[in-house]
C-alpha positions as CSV (number, residue, x, y, z in Angstrom):
1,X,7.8,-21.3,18.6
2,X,6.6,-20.6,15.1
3,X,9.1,-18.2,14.9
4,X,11.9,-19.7,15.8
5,X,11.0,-22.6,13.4
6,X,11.1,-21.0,10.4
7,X,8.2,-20.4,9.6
8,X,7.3,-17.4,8.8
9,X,8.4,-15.6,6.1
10,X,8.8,-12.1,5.2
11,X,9.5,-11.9,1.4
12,X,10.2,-15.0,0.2
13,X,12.5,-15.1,3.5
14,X,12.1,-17.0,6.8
15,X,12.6,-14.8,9.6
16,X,13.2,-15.6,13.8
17,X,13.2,-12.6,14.8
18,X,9.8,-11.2,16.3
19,X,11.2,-8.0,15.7
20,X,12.0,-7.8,12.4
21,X,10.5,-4.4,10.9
22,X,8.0,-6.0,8.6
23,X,6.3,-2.7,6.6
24,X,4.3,-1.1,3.9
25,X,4.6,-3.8,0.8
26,X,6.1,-6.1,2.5
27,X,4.2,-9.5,1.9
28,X,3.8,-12.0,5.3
29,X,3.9,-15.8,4.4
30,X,3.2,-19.3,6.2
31,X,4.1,-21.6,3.4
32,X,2.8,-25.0,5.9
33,X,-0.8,-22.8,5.6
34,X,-0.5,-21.1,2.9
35,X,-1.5,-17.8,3.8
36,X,0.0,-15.0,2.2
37,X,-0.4,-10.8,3.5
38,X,0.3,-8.1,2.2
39,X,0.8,-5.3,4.4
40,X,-1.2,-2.1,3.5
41,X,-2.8,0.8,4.9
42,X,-6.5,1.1,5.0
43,X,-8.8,4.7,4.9
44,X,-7.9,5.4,8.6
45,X,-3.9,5.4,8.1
46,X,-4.0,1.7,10.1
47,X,-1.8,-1.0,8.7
48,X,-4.4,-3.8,7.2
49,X,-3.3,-6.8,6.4
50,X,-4.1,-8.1,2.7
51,X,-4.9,-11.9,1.6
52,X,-2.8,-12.6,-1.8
53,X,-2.5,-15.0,-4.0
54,X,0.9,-17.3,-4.4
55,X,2.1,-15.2,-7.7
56,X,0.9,-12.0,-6.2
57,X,3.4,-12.5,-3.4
58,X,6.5,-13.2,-5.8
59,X,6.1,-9.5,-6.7
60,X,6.4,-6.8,-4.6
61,X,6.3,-2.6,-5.3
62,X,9.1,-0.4,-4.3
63,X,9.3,3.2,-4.4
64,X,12.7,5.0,-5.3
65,X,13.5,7.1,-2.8
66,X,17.3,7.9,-4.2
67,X,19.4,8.0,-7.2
68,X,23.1,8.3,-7.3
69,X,26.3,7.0,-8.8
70,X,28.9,4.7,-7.3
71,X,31.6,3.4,-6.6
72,X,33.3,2.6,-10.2
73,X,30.3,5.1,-12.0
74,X,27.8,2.2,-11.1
75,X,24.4,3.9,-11.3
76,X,22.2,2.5,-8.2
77,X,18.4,3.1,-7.0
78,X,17.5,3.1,-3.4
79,X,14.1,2.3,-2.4
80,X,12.1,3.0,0.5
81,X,12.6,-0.9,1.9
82,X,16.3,-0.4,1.8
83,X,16.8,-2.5,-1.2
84,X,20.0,-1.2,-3.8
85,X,19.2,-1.9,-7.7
86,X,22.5,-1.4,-9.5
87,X,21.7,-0.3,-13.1
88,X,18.3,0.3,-12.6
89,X,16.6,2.0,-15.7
90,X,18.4,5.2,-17.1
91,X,14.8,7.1,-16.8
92,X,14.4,5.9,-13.2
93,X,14.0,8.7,-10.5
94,X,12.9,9.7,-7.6
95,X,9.2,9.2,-6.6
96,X,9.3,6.4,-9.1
97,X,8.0,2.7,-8.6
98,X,9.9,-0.2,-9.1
99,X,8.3,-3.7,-9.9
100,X,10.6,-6.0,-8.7
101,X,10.5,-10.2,-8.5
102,X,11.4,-10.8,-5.3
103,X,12.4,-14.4,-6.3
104,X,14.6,-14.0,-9.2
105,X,15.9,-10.8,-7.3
106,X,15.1,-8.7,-10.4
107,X,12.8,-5.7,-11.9
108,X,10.5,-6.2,-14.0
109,X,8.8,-3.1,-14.8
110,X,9.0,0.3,-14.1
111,X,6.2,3.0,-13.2
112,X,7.0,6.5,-13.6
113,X,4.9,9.4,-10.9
114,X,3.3,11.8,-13.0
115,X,0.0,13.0,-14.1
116,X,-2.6,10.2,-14.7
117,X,-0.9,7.6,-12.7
118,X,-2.7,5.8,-9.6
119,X,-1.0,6.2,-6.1
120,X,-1.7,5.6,-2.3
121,X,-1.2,7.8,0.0
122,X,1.4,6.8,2.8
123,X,2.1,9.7,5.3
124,X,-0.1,12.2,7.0
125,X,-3.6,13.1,7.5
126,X,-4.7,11.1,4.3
127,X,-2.8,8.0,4.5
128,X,-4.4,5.1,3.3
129,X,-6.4,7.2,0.6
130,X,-6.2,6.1,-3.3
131,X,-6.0,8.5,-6.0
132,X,-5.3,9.7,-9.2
133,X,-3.0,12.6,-9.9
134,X,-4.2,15.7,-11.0
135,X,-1.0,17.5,-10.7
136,X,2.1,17.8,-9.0
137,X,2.9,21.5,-7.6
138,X,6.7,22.4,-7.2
139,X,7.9,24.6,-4.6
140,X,11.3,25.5,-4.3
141,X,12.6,26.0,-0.7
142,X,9.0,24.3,0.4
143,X,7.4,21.1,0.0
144,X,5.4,20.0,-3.4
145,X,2.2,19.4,-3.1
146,X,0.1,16.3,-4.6
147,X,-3.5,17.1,-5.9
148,X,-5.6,13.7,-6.5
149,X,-8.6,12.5,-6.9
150,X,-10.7,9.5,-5.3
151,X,-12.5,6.7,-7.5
152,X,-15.6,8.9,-5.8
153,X,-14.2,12.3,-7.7
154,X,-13.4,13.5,-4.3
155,X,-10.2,15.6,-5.0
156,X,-7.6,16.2,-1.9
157,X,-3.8,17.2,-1.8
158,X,-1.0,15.9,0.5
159,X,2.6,16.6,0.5
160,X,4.4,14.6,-2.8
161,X,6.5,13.1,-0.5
162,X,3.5,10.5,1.2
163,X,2.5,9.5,-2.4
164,X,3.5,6.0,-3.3
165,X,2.3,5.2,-7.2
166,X,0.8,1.6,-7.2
167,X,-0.1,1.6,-10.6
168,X,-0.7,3.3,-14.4
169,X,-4.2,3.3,-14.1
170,X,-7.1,1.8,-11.6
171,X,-7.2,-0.9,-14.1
172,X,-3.5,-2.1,-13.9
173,X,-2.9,-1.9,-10.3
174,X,-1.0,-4.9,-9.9
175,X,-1.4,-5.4,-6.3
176,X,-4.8,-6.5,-4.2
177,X,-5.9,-3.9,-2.4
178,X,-8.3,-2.9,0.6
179,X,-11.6,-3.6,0.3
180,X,-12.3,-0.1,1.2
181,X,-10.4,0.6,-2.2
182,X,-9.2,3.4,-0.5
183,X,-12.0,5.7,-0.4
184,X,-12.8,7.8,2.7
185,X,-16.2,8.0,3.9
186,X,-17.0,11.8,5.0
187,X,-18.2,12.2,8.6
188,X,-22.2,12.5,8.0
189,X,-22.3,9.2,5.7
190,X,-19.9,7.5,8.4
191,X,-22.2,8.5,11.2
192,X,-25.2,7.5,9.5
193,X,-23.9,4.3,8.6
194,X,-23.5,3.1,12.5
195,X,-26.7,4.7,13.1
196,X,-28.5,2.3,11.0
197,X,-26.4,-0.4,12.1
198,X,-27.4,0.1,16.0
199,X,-30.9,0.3,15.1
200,X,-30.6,-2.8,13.5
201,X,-28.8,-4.6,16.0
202,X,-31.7,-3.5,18.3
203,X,-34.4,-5.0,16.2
204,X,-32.4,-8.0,15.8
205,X,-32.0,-8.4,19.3
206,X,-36.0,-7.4,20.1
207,X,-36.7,-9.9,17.8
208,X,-35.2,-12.4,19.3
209,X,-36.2,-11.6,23.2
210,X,-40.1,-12.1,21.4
211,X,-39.3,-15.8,20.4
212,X,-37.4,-16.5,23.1
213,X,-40.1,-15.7,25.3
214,X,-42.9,-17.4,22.9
């Protein structure tokens, strides 16, 4: 019923369809509540949903996936959403983010992948990590490898291709992100953690069997 009313939107878009392949970036909207989502991936590769704020959600990140020219030797961008920029930036490639207004239908800014620039991880084993690049290994015939490094120092690598570069630096990602802040707990802190936790639940639960029966 919501659905069919209208009212949900999917960038800055009402949409009926219950099928409609909402994805990464993609910000979910109930303008009568006013509750805004981002969708994201937290540390376990699972998509999380993200509260924003009303500006927040008039911007959204796409990553180029394409570059080509034309029809008339129009230059045109294709990002990973599907969306086609015509004239984008003359520097703009592929790997590259695109901050784009989703109301006025226009970039704003571009973020070029390289050393130094802050990215989350969107494919594979790692997905839903955040990093910063170390370095970018090309191989010819193969696939290039992405070495980062976590907020923790942690480094890891992943193929280039799951990399998705959400900002300059930690301090200028423009996007709210997981509270996790996409750092991966290793297996012995994890374990640990819900150790302490069930004990705790135990006690609390003792605890209150004592003054229940007092």
């Amino acid at each position: 019923m919501i659905l069919r009313q209208g009212l949900v939107c999917v960038d800055g878009k009402p949409r009926k369809d219950g099928k409609y392949p909402a994805g990464f970036m993609d910000v979910v909207e109930i303008p009568k509540t006013g509750d805004r989502f981002r969708i994201l991936y937290d540390v376990k590769g699972r998509f999380v949903l993200v509260r924003v704020s009303e500006a927040e959600a008039g911007m959204k990140m796409m990553k180029v996936v394409n570059v080509y020219t034309g029809t008339g030797r129009i230059p045109v961008a294709v990002t990973h959403d599907g969306h086609r920029i015509r004239y984008p930036d003359p520097r703009t490639g592929r790997g590259d983010t695109l901050l784009y207004d989703v109301k006025a239908k226009k970039v704003t800014d571009l973020i070029k992948i390289g050393s130094g620039k802050v990215v989350m991880v969107t494919g594979g084993a790692n997905r839903g990590r955040i990093g910063e690049i170390v370095s970018i290994e090309r191989h010819p015939g193969a696939f290039d490898i992405a070495r980062l490094k976590d907020a923790a120092g942690h480094e890891f690598a992943t193929r280039a291709s799951n990399i998705f570069v959400i900002g300059k630096d930690m301090s200028s990602v423009p996007v709210t992100l997981p509270k996790q802040l996409g750092l991966r707990k290793n297996v012995i802190v994890e374990r640990e953690e819900k150790l302490i936790a069930a004990e705790m639940h135990k006690t609390i639960k003792a605890t209150g069997k004592r003054k229940a029966k007092a």
